[in-house]
C-alpha positions as CSV (number, residue, x, y, z in Angstrom):
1,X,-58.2,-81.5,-35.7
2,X,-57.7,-85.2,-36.3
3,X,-60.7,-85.0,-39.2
4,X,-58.3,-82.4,-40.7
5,X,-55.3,-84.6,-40.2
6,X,-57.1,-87.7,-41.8
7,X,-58.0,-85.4,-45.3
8,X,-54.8,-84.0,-45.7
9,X,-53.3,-87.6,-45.8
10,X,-55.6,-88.8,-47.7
11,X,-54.6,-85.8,-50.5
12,X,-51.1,-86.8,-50.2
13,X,-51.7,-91.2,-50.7
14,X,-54.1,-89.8,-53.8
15,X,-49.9,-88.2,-55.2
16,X,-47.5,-89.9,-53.3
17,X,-46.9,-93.7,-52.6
18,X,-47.8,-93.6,-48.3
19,X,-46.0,-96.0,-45.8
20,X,-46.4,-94.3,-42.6
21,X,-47.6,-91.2,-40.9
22,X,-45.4,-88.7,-38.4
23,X,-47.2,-86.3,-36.7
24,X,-45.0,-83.7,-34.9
25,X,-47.0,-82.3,-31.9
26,X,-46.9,-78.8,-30.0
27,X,-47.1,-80.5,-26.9
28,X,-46.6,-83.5,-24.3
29,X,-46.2,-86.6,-25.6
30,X,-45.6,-89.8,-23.9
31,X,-42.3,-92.0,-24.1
32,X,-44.2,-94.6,-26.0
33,X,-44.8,-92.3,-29.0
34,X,-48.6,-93.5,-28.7
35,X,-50.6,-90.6,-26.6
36,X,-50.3,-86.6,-26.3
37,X,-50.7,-86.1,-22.5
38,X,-51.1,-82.3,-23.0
39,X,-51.4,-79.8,-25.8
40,X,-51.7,-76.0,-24.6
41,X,-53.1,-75.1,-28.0
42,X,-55.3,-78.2,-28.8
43,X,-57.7,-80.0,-27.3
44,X,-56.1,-83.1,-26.6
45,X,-55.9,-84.5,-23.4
46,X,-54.1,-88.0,-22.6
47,X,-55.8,-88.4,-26.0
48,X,-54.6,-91.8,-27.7
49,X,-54.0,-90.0,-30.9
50,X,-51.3,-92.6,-32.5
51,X,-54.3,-95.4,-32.8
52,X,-57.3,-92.6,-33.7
53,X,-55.2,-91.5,-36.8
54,X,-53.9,-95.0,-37.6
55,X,-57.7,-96.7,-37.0
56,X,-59.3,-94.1,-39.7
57,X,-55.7,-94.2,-42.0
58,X,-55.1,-97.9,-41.6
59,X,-51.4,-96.8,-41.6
60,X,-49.0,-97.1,-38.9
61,X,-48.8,-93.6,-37.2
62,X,-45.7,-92.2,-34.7
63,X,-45.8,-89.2,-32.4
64,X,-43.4,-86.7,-31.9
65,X,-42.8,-83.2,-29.5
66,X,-42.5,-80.7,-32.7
67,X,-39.3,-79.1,-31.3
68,X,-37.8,-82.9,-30.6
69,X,-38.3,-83.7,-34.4
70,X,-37.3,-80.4,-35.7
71,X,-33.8,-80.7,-33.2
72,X,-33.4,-84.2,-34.7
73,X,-34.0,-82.8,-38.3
74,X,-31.4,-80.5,-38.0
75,X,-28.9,-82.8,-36.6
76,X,-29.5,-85.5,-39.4
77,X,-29.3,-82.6,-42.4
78,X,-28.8,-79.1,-40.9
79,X,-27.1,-76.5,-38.4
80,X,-26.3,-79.5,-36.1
81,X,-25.2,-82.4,-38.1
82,X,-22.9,-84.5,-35.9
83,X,-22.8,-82.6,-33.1
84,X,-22.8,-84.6,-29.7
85,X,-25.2,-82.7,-27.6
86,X,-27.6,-80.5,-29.5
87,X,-30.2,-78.2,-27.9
88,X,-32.9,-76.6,-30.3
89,X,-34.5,-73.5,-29.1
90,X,-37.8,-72.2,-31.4
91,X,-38.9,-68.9,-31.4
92,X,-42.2,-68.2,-31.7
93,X,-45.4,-67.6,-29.3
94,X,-43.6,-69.0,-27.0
95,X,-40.2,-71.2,-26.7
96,X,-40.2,-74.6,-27.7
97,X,-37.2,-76.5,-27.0
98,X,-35.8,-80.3,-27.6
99,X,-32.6,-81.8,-26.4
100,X,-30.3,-84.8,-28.8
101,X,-28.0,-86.7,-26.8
102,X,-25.4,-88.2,-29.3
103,X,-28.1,-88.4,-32.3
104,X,-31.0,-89.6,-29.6
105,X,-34.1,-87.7,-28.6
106,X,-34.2,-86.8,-24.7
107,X,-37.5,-86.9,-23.2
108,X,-36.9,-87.1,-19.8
109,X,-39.3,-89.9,-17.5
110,X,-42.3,-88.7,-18.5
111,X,-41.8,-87.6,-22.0
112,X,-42.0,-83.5,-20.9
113,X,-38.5,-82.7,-21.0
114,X,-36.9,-80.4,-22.3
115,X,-39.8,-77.6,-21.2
116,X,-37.3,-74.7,-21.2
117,X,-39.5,-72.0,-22.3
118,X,-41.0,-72.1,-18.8
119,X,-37.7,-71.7,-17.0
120,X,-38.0,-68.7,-14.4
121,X,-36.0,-65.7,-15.8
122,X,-37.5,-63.1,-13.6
123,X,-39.2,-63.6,-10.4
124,X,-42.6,-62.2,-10.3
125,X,-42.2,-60.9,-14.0
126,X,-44.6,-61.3,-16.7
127,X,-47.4,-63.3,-16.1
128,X,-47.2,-66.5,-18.4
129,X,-49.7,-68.8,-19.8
130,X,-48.6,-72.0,-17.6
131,X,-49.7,-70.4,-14.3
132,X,-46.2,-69.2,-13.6
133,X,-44.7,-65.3,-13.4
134,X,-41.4,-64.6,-15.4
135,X,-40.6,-67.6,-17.8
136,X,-38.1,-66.8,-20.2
137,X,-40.6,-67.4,-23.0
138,X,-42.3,-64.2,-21.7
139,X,-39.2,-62.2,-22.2
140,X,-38.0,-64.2,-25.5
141,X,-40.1,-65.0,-28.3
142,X,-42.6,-63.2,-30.6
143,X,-45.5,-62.3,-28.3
144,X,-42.9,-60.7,-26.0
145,X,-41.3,-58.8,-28.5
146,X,-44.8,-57.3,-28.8
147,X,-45.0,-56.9,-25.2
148,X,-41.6,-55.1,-25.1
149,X,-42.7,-52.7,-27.7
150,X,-45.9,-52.2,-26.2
151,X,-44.3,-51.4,-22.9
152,X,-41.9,-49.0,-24.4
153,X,-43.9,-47.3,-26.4
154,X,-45.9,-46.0,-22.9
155,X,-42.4,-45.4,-21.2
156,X,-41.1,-43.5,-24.3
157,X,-44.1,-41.4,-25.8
158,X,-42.5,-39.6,-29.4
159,X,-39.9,-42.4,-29.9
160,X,-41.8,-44.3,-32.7
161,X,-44.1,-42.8,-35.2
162,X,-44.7,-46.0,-36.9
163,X,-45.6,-48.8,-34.2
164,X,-46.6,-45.7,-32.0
165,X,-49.5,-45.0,-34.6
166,X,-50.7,-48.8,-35.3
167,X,-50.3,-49.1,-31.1
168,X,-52.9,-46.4,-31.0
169,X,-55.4,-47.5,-33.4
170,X,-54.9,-51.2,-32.5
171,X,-52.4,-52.6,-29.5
172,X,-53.2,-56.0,-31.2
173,X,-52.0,-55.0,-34.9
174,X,-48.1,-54.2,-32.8
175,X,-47.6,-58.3,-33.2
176,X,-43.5,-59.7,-33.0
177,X,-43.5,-59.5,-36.9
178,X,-44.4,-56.0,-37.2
179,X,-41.6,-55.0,-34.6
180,X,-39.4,-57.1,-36.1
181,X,-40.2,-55.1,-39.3
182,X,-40.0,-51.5,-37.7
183,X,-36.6,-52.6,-36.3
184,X,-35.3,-53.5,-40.0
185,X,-36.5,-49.9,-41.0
186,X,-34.7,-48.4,-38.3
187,X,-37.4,-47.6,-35.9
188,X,-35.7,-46.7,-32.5
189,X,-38.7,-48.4,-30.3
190,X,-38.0,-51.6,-32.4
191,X,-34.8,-51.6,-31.9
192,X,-34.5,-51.3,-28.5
193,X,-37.3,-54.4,-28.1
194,X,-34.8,-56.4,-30.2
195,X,-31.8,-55.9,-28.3
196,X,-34.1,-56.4,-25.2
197,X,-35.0,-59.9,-26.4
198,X,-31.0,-60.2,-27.6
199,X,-30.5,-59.7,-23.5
200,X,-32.7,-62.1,-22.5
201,X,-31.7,-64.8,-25.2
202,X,-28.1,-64.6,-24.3
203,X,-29.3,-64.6,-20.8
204,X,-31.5,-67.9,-21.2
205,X,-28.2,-69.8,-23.4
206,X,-26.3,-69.2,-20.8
207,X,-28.6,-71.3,-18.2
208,X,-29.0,-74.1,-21.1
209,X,-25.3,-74.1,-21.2
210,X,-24.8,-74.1,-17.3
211,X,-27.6,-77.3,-17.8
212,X,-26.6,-79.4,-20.7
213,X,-23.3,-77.8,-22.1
214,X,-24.4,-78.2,-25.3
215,X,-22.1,-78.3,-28.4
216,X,-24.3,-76.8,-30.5
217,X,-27.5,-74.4,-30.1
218,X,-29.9,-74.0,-33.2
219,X,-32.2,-71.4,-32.7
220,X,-35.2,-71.5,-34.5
221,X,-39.2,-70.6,-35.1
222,X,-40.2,-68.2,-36.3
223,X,-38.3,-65.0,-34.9
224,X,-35.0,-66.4,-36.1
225,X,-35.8,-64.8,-39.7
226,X,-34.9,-62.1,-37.8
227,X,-31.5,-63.4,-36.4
228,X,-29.5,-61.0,-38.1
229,X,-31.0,-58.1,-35.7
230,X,-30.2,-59.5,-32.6
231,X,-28.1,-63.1,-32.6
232,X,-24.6,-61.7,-32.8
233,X,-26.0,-59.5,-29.7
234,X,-27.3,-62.8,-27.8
235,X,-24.2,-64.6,-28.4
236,X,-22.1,-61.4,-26.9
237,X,-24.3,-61.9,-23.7
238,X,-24.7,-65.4,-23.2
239,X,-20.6,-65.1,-23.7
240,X,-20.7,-62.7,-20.7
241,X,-22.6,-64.3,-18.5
242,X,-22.5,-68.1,-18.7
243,X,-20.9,-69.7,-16.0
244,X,-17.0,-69.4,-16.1
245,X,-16.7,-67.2,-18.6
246,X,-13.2,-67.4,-20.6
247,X,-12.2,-70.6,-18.7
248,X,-14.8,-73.1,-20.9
249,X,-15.8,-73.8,-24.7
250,X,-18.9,-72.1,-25.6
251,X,-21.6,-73.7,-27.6
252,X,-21.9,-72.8,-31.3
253,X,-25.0,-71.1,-31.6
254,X,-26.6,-71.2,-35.6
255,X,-29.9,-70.6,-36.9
256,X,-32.2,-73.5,-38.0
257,X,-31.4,-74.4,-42.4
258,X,-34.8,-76.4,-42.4
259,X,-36.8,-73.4,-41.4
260,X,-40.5,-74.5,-41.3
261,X,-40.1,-77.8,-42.8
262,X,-37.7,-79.1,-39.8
263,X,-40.3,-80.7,-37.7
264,X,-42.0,-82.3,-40.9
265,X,-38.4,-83.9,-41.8
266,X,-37.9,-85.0,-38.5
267,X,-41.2,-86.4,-38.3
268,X,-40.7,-88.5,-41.3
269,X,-37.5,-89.3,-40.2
270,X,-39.3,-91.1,-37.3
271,X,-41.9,-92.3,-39.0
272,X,-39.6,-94.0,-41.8
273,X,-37.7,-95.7,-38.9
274,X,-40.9,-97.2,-37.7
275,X,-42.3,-98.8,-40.6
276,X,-38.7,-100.0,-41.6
277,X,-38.7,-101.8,-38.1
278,X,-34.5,-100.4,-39.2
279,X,-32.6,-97.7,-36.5
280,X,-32.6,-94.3,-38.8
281,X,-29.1,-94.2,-40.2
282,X,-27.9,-91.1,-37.4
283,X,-28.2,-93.1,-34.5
284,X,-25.0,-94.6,-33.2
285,X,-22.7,-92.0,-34.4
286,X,-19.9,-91.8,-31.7
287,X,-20.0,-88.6,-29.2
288,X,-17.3,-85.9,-31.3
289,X,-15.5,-86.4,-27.6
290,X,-14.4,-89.8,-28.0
């Protein structure tokens, strides 16, 4: 991984003039910006990746949480520019999640937080990859809209010819894209896994609101190229069932304008402020609420 890392900057300083490096990292990383603690998908473990990457780049190097830098991205030039409390909710294998506090990252004392992905939806539901039954990212994201389908598909024999047929030949080929696609063409099996994981995002909002009463929610990853089949659905729900219901604001809730490229920006918003040694224009902005 970091040999990969070290060509691909290399490429870029051979086209671009190259200052300082931002890495934006699917998993733990420590307040100091320095070490990832844990990465579920990597190999890294308490690895001191900030000063491996800067030793072989001789360039200064600064870590992020991907879903921090993509929330910070968005705030600086996207669906949450200026809001005061900004939570970012990806979609995709599982939930990644960051949290801005007036234009500042919060990691919480150990540089974990904002791990809401793994918030317990449903006691002794689906088993999920952190040890634990019935996170919300099993019942919210693109592997469960495969489970979903999967699931329905035994319960309603006949109701899909499509995703029924590629289940039979392959459970594996029936991935979140593919339902998400069936659910577009009107199959009735994906539709009913979309509105299933429209439940359960409205259901999860509404604990992050309880939580953090954000101003604004930016959902993105992956499955919100898909918003338009179940957001307006999620925002009914989480409008149902959040706490005080018709006696509070609710939080806006938009998709993600950066798409892929938000946790690159965000990481190169981070990186920029490094090397500058200069606080990144955004911070300091006063809270909307006075």
């Amino acid at each position: 991984m970091e040999k990969a890392i070290v060509g691909v900057i290399a490429k870029l300083r051979r086209e671009h003039p190259v200052a300082a490096v931002g890495l934006s990292v699917a998993g733990f990383v420590a307040p100091d910006g320095k070490t990832v603690q844990f990465a579920p998908h990597l190999a890294w473990r308490q690895a001191p990746v900030a000063a491996r990457i800067s030793s072989r780049t001789e360039l200064p190097v600064t870590l992020e949480h991907d879903a921090n830098a993509a929330a910070l991205a968005e705030y600086v030039y996207g669906a949450a520019a200026g809001a005061s409390v900004v939570t970012l909710v990806a979609l995709g294998t599982g939930i990644g999640c960051g949290l801005l506090l007036d234009g500042e990252i919060y990691r919480g004392a150990h540089g974990v937080a904002p791990e809401l992905g793994h918030l317990r939806l449903v006691p002794d539901g689906r088993q999920c990859s952190c040890g634990k039954r019935g996170c919300w990212e099993r019942y919210c994201s693109g592997t469960a809209l495969a489970m979903t389908a999967l699931e329905l598909l035994s319960r309603y024999p006949g109701r899909s010819t499509v995703l029924a047929r590629e289940a039979a030949g392959d459970p594996g080929a029936v991935t979140g894209r593919r339902v998400a696609a069936a659910a577009r063409d009107g199959d009735e099996i994906g539709m009913m896994a979309m509105a299933d994981l429209a439940r359960w995002l409205g259901e999860g909002l509404a604990l992050v609101a309880d939580i953090y009463d954000p101003e604004i929610v930016v959902i993105a990853g992956g499955v919100s190229e898909s918003a338009t089949l179940f957001l307006d659905e999620a925002r009914e729900h989480y409008a149902r069932v959040v706490t005080g219901t018709g006696n509070r604001p609710l939080a806006r809730i938009r998709t993600a304008q950066l798409g892929d490229d938000a946790a690159i920006v965000g990481g190169a918003l981070l990186a920029r402020e490094a090397v500058t040694g200069e606080p990144g224009a955004w911070r300091g902005r006063r809270l909307r609420n006075g």
